[in-house]
Structure formats: structure tokens, C-alpha cells
N, CA and C atoms as an extended XYZ file, in Angstrom:
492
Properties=species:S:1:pos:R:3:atomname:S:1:resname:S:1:resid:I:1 pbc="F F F"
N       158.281       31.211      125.075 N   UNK     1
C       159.564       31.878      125.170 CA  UNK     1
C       159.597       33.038      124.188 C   UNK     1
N       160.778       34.087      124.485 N   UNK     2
C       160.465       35.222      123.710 CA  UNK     2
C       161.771       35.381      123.540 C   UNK     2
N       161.937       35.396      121.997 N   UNK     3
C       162.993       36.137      121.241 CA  UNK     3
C       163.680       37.671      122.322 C   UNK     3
N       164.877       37.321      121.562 N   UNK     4
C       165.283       39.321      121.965 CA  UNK     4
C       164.799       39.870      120.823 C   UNK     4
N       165.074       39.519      119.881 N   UNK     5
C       164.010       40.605      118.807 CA  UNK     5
C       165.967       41.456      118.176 C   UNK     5
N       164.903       41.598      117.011 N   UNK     6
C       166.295       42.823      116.062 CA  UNK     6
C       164.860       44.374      116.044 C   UNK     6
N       165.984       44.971      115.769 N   UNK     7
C       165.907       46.383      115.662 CA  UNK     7
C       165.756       46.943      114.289 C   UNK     7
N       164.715       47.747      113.708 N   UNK     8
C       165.234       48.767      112.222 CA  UNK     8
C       164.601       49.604      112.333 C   UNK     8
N       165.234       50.534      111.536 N   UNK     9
C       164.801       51.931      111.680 CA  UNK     9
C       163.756       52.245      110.321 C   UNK     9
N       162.683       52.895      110.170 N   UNK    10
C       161.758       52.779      109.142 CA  UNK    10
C       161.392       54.734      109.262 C   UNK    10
N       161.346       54.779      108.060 N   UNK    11
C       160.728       56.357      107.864 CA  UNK    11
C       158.678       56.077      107.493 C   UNK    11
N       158.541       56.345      108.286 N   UNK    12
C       156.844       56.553      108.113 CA  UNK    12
C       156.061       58.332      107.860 C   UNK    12
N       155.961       58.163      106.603 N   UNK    13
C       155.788       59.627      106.421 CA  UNK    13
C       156.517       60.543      107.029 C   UNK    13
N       157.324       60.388      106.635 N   UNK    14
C       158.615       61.337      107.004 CA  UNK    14
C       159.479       61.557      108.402 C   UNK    14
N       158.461       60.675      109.170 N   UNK    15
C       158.787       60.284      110.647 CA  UNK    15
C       159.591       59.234      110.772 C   UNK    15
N       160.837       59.227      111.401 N   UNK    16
C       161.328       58.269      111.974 CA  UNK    16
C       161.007       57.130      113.113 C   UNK    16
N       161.000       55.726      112.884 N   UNK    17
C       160.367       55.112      113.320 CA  UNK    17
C       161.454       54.056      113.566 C   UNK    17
N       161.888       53.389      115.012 N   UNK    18
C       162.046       52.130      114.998 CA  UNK    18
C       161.198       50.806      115.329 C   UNK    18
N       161.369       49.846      114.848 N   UNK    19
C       160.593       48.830      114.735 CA  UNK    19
C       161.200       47.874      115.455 C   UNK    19
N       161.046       47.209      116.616 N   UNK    20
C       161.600       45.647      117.031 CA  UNK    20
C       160.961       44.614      116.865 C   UNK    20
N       161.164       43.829      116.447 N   UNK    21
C       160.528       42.181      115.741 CA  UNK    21
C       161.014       41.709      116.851 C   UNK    21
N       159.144       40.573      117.587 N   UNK    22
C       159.696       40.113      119.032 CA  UNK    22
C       158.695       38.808      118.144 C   UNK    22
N       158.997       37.627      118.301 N   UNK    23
C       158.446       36.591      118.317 CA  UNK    23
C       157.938       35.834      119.602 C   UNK    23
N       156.861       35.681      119.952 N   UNK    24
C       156.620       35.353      121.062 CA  UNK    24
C       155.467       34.140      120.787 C   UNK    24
N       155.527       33.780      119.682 N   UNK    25
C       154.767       32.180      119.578 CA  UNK    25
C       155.536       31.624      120.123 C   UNK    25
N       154.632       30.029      120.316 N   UNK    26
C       155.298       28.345      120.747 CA  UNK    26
C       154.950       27.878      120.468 C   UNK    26
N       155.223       27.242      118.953 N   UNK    27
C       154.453       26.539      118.179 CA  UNK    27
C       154.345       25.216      118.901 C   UNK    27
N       155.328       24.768      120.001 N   UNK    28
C       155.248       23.761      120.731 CA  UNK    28
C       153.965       22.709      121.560 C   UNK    28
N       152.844       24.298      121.601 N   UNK    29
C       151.464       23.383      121.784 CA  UNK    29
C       151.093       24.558      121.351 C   UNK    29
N       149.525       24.267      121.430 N   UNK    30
C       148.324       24.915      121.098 CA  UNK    30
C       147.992       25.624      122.579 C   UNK    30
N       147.829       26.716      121.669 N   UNK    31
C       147.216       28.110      122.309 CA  UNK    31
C       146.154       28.147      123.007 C   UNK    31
N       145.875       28.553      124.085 N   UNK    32
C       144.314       29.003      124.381 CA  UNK    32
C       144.579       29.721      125.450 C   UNK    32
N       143.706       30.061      125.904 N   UNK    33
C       143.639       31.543      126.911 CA  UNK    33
C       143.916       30.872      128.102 C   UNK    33
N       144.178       29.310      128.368 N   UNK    34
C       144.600       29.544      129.696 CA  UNK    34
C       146.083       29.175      129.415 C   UNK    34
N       147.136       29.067      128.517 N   UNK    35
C       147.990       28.456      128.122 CA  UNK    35
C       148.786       29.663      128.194 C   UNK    35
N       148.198       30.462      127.933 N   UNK    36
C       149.125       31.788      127.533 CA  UNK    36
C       149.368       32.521      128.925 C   UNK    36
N       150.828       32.752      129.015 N   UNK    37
C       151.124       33.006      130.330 CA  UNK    37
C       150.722       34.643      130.534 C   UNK    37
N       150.123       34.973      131.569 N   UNK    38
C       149.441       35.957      131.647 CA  UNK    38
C       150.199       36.561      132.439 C   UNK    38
N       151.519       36.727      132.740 N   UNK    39
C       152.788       37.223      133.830 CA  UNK    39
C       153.790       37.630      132.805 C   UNK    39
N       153.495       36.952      131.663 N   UNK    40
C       154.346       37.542      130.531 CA  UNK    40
C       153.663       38.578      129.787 C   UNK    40
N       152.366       38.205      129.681 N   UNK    41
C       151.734       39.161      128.325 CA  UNK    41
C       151.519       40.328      129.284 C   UNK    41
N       151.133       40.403      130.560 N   UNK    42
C       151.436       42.162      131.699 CA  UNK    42
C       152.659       42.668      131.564 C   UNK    42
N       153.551       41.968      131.691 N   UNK    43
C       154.702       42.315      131.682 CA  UNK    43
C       155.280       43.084      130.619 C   UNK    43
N       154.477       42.360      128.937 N   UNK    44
C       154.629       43.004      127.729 CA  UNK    44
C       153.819       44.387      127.706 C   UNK    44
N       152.664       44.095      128.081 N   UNK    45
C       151.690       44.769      127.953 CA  UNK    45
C       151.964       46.595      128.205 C   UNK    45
N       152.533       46.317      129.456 N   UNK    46
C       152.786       47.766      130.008 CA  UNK    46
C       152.762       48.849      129.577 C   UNK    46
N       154.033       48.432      128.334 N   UNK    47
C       154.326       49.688      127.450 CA  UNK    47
C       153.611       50.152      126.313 C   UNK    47
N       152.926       48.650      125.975 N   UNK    48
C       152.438       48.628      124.436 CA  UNK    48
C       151.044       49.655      124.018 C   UNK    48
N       151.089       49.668      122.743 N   UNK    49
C       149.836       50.327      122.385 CA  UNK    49
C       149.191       49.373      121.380 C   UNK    49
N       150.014       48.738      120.569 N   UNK    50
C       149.442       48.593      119.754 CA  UNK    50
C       149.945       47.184      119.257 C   UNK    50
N       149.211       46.268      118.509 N   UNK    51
C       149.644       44.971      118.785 CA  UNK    51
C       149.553       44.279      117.237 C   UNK    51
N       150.703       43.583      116.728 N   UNK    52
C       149.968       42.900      114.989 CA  UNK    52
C       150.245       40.990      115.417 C   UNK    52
N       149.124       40.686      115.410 N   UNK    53
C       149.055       39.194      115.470 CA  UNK    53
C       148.773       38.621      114.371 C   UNK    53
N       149.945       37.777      114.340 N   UNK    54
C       150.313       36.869      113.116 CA  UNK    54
C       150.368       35.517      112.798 C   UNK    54
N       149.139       34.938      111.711 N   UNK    55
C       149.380       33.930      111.674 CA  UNK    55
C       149.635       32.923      110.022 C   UNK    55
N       150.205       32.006      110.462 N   UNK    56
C       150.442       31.369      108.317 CA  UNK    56
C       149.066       31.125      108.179 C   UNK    56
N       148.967       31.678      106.884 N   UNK    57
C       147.832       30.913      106.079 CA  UNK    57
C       148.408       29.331      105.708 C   UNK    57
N       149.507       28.613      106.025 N   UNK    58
C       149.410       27.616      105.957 CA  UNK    58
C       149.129       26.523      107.247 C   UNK    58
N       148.609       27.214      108.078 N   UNK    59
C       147.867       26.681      109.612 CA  UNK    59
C       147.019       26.986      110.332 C   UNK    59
N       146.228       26.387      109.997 N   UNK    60
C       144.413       26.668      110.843 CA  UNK    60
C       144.842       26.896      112.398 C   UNK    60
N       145.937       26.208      112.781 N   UNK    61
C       146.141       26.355      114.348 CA  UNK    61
C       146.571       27.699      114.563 C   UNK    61
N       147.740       27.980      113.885 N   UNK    62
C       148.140       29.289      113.860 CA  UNK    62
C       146.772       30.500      114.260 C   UNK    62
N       146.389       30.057      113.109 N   UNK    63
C       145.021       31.345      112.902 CA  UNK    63
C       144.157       31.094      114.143 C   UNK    63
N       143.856       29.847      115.124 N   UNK    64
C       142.646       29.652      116.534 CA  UNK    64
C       143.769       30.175      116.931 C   UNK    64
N       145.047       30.190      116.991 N   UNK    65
C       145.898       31.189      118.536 CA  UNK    65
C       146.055       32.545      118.388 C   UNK    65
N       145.297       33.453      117.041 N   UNK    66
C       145.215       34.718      117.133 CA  UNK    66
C       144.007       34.726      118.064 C   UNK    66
N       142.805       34.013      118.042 N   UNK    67
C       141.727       34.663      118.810 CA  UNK    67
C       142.472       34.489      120.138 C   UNK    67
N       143.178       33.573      120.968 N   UNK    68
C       143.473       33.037      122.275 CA  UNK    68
C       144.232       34.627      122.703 C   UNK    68
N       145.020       34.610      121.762 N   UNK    69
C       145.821       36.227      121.749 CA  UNK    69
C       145.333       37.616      122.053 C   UNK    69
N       144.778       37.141      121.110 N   UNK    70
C       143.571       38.664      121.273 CA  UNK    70
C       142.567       39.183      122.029 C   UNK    70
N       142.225       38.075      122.609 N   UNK    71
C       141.655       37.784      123.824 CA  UNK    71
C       142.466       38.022      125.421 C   UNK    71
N       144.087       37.770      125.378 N   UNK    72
C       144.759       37.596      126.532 CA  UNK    72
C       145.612       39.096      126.797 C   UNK    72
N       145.356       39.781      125.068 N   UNK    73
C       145.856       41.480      125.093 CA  UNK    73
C       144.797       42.125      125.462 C   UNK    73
N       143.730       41.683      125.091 N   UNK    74
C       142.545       43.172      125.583 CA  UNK    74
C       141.759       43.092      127.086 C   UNK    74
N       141.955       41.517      128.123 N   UNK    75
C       142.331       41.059      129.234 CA  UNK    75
C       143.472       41.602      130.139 C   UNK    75
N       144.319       42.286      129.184 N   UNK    76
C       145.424       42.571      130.056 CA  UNK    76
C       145.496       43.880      130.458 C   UNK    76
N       145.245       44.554      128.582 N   UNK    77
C       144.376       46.154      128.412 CA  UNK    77
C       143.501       46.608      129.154 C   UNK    77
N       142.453       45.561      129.935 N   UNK    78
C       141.029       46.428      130.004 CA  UNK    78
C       142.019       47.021      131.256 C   UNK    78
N       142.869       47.411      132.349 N   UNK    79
C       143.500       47.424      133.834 CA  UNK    79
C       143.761       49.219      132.768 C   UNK    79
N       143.988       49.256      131.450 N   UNK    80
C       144.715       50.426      131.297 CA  UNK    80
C       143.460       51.466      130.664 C   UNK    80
N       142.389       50.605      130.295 N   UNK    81
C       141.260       51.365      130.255 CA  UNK    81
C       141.027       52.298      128.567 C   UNK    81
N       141.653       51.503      127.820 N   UNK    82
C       141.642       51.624      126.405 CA  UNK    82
C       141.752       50.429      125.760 C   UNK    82
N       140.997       50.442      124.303 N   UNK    83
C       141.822       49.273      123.623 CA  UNK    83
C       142.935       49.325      122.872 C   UNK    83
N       143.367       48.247      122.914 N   UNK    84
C       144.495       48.390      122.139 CA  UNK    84
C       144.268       48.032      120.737 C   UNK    84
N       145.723       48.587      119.423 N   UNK    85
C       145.271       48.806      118.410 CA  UNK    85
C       145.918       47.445      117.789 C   UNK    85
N       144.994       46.951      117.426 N   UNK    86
C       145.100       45.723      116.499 CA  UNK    86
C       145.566       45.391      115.019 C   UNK    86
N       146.300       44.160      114.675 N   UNK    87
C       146.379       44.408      113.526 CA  UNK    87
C       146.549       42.968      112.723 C   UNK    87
N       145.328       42.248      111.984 N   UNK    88
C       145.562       40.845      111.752 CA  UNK    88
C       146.281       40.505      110.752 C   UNK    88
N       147.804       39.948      110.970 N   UNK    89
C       148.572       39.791      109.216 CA  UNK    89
C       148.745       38.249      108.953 C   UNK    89
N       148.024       37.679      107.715 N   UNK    90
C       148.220       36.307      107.471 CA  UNK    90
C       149.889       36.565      106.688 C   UNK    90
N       150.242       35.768      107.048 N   UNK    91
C       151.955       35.484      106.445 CA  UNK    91
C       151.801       34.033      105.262 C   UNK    91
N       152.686       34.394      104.790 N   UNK    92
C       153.261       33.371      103.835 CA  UNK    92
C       152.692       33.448      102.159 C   UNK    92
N       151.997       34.686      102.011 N   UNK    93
C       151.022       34.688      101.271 CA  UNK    93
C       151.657       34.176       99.891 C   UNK    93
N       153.231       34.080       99.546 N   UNK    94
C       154.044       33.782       98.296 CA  UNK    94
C       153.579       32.290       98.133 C   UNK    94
N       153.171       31.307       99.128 N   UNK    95
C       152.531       30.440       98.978 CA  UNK    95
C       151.443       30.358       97.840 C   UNK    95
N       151.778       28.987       96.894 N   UNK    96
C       150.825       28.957       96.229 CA  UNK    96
C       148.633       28.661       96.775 C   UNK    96
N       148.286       28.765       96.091 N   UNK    97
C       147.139       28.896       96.666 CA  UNK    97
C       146.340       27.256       97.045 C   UNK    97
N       147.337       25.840       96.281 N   UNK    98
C       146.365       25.082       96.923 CA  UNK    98
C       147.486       24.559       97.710 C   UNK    98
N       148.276       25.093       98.530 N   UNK    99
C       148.751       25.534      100.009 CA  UNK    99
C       148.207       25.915      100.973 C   UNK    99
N       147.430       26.655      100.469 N   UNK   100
C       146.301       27.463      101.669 CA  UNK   100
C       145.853       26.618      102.726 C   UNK   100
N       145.592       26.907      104.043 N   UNK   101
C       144.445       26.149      104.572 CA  UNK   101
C       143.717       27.526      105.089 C   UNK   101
N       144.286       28.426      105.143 N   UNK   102
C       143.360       29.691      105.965 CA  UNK   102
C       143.184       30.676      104.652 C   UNK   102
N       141.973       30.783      104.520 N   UNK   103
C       142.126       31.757      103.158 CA  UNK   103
C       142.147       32.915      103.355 C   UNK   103
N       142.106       33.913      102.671 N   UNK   104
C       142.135       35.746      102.426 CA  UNK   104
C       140.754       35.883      103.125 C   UNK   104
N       139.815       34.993      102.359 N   UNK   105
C       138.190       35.779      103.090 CA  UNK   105
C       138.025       35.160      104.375 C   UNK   105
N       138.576       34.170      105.001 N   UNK   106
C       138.538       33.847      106.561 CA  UNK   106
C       139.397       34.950      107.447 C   UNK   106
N       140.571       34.854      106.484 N   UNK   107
C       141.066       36.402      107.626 CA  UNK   107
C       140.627       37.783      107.736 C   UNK   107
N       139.853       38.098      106.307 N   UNK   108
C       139.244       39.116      106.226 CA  UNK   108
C       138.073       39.512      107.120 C   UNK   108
N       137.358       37.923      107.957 N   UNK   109
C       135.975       37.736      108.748 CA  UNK   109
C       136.774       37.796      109.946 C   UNK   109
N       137.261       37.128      110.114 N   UNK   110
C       138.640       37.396      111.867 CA  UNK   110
C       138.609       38.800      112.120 C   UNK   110
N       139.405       39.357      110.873 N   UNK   111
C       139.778       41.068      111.418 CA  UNK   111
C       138.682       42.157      111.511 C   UNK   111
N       137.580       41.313      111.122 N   UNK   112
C       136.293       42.235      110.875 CA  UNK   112
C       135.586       41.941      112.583 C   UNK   112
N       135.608       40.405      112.991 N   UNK   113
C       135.376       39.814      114.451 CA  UNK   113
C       135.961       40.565      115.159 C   UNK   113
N       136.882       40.883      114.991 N   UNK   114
C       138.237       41.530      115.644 CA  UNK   114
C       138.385       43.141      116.114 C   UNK   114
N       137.236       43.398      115.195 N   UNK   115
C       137.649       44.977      114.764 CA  UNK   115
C       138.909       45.986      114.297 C   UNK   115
N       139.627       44.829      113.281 N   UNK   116
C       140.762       45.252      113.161 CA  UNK   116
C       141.491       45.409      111.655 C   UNK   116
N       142.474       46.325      111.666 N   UNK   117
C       143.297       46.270      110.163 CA  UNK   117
C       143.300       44.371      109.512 C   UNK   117
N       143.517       44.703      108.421 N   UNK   118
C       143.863       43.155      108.201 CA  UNK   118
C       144.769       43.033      106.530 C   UNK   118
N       145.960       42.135      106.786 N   UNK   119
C       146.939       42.346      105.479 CA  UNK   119
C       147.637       41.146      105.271 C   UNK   119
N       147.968       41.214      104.243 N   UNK   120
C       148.802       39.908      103.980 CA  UNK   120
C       150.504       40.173      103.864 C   UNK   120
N       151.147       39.507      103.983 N   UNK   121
C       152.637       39.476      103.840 CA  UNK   121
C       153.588       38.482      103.571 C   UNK   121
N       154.736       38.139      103.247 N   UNK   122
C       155.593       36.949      103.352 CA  UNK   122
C       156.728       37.296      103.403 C   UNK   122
N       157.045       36.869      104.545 N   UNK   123
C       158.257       37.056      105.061 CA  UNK   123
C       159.846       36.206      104.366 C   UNK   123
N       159.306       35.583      103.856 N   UNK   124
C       160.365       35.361      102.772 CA  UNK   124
C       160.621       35.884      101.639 C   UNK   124
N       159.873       36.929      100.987 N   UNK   125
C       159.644       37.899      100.349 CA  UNK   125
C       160.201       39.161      100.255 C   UNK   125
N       159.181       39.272      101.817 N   UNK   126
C       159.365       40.643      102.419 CA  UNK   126
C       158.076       41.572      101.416 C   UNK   126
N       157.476       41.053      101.164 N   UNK   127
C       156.094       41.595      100.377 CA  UNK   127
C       155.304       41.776      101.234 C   UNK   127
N       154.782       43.258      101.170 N   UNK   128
C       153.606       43.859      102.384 CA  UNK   128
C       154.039       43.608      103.527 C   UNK   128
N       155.356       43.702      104.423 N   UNK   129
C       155.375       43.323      105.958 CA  UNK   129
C       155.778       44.836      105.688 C   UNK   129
N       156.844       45.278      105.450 N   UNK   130
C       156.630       47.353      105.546 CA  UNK   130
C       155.156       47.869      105.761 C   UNK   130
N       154.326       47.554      104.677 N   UNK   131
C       153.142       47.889      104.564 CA  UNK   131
C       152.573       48.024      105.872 C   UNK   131
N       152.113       46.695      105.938 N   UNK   132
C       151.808       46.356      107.276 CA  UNK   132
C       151.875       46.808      108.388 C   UNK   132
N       153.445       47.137      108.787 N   UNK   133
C       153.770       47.713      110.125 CA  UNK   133
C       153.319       49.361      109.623 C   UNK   133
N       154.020       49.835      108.875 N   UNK   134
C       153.513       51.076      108.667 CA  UNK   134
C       152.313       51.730      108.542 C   UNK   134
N       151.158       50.964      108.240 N   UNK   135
C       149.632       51.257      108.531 CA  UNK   135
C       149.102       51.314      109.737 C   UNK   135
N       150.186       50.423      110.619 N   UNK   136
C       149.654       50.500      112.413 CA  UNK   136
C       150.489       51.467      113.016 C   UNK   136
N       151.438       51.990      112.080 N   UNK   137
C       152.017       53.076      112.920 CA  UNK   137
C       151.465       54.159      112.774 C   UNK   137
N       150.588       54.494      111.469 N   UNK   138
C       149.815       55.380      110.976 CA  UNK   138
C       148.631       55.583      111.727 C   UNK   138
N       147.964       54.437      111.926 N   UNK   139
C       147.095       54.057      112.976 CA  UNK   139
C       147.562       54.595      114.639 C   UNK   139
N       148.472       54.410      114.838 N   UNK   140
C       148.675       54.974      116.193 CA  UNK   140
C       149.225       56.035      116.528 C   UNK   140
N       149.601       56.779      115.316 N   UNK   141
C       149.623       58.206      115.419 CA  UNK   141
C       148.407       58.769      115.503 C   UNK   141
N       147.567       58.172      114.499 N   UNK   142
C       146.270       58.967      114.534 CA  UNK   142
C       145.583       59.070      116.113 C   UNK   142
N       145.713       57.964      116.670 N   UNK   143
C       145.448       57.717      118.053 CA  UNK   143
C       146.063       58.928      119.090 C   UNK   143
N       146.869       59.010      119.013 N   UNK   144
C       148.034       59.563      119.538 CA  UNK   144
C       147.118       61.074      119.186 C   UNK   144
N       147.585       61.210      118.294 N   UNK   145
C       146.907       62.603      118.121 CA  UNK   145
C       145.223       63.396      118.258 C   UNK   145
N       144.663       62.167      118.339 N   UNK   146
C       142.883       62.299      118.942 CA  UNK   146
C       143.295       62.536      119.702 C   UNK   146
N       143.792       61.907      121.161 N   UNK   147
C       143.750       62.075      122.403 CA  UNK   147
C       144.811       63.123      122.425 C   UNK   147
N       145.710       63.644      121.757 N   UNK   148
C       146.630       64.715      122.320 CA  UNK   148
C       147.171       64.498      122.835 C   UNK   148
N       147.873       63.099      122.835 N   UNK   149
C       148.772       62.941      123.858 CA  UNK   149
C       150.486       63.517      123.335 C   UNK   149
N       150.772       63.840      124.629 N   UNK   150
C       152.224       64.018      124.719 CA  UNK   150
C       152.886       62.774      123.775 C   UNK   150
N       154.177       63.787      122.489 N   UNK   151
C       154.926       62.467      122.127 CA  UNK   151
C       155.507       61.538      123.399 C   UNK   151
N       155.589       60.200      122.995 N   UNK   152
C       156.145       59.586      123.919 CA  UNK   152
C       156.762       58.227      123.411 C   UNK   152
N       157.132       57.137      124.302 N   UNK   153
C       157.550       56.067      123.664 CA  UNK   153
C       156.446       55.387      123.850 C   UNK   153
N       156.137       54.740      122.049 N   UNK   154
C       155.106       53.950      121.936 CA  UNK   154
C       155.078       52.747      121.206 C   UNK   154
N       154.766       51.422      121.480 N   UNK   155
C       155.625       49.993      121.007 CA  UNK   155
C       153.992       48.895      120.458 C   UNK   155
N       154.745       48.478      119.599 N   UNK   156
C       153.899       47.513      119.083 CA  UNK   156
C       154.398       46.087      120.027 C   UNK   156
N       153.450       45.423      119.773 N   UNK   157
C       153.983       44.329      120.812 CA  UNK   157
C       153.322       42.575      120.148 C   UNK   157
N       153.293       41.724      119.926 N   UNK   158
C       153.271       40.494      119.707 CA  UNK   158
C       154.175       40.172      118.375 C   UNK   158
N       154.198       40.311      117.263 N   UNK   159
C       155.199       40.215      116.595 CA  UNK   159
C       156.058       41.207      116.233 C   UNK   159
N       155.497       42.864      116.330 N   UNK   160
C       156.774       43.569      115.921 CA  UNK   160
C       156.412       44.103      117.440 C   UNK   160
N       157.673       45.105      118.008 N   UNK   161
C       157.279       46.198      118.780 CA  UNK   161
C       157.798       47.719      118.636 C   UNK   161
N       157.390       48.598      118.332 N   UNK   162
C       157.954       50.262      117.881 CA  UNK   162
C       158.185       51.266      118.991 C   UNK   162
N       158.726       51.532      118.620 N   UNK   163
C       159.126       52.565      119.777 CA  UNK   163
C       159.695       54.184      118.785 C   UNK   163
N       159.252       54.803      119.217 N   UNK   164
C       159.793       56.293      118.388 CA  UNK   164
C       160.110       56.772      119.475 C   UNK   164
């Protein structure tokens, strides 16, 4: 099931940026690529460019349903004939450390598997989640601007989604 998501507005180098926070886990079972409804993630997919999958460092499960994820976005991507831009954020990081079950250097090997940004954050905090989103927006400008594309509306999609 999927949140409606909230809205904020963020300045990214001097650019105005809104951000929508969509939650689209279920922590209800475990993830895997055939679990994940693939009528939803097209449906998401459409608009998106760019994607930050998120999981607690206090759950090994969490962290096996980024690969199921990442796997069911660039499945959905290959129809649009680019990849999409990735971005791996372990959460909870205010957690003390023998809390952990997923450490810094396992996510650091994921996002490297992955080919992707990789950051920490805690959302009870609010430490490094700006960061975070704002490096993939940085990231998809740069994109944006290799290819020359026309400004347009462009959205992050599994936990946040952007649109300028």
C-alpha cells in the first residue's frame, strides 16, 4: 500500500525544489521480486527518474528488500531505455551501534553492487535526510543537463518523489 505522501519545498543550489515523501514499503511480509506488485511499480515508474531506497540499519530484512526493489525499478526502466538514478540511504543511523544489524560497510558494498550514491540518515533526527535528497537532485540535474533535456517535471520515486 502507498501513502499519499506530504509535500516540501527545498532550495537546492539556489533552485527550487519540491520534494514528496511516498512510503511504499509493507513491512507486512518479505519482499522479493515476485511479491512486489509490478502494476504498481509501472504505474510509479512512468514519471520517475530517479529513485532513493531505504532501509534501517536495524533490519537485515529491510536491507534483502532494497535488492528485490532495485531489481523491480530497473525491470520496469529497461521499457524506457535508461537507467534510473539510484540512491542507497540506511536510516536510523542515531541508533547506537550495538543496535546495528546492517552496518555502514555492508551498505557501502550494496551501493557499490548497485552502482549507486550511498548515505546515512535518521529520521528522527532529521540528520543527513536533506543531504541525501539533495545529492540526488544534484545528481539528476547533472543528468538532465548531459542529455539536454528540456526542463521538465522530474520525480524521485520509492521513498521521496520530486518534482520541480
Amino acid at each position: 500500500m502507498i501513502d499519499q505522501g506530504f509535500s516540501r519545498k527545498l532550495t537546492v543550489d539556489g533552485q527550487k525544489t519540491i520534494v514528496t515523501l511516498l512510503d511504499i514499503y509493507q513491512p507486512h511480509r518479505k519482499q522479493t521480486q515476485e511479491t512486489i506488485d509490478d502494476t504498481v511499480v509501472e504505474t510509479l515508474l512512468r514519471d520517475a527518474d530517479a529513485f532513493i531506497l531505504m532501509y534501517s540499519t536495524t533490519s537485515p530484512y529491510s536491507f534483502q528488500d532494497v535488492v528485490a526493489y532495485t531489481r523491480a525499478v530497473r525491470r520496469a526502466k529497461a521499457a524506457y531505455a535508461h537507467n534510473p538514478i539510484l540512491s542507497l540511504v540506511a536510516n536510523q543511523s542515531d541508533r547506537p551501534v550495538h543496535d546495528r544489524e546492517v552496518t555502514r560497510t555492508e551498505g557501502e558494498a550494496l551501493a557499490r553492487e548497485l552502482d549507486c550514491a550511498f548515505s546515512e540518515t535518521s529520521a528522527k533526527t532529521g540528520n543527513g535526510v536533506d543531504a541525501a535528497v539533495e545529492d540526488l537532485v544534484r545528481i539528476l540535474r547533472a543528468r538532465h543537463k548531459q542529455r539536454r533535456v528540456p526542463r521538465q517535471r522530474s520525480s524521485l520515486w520509492g521513498y521521496f518523489a520530486i518534482r520541480r
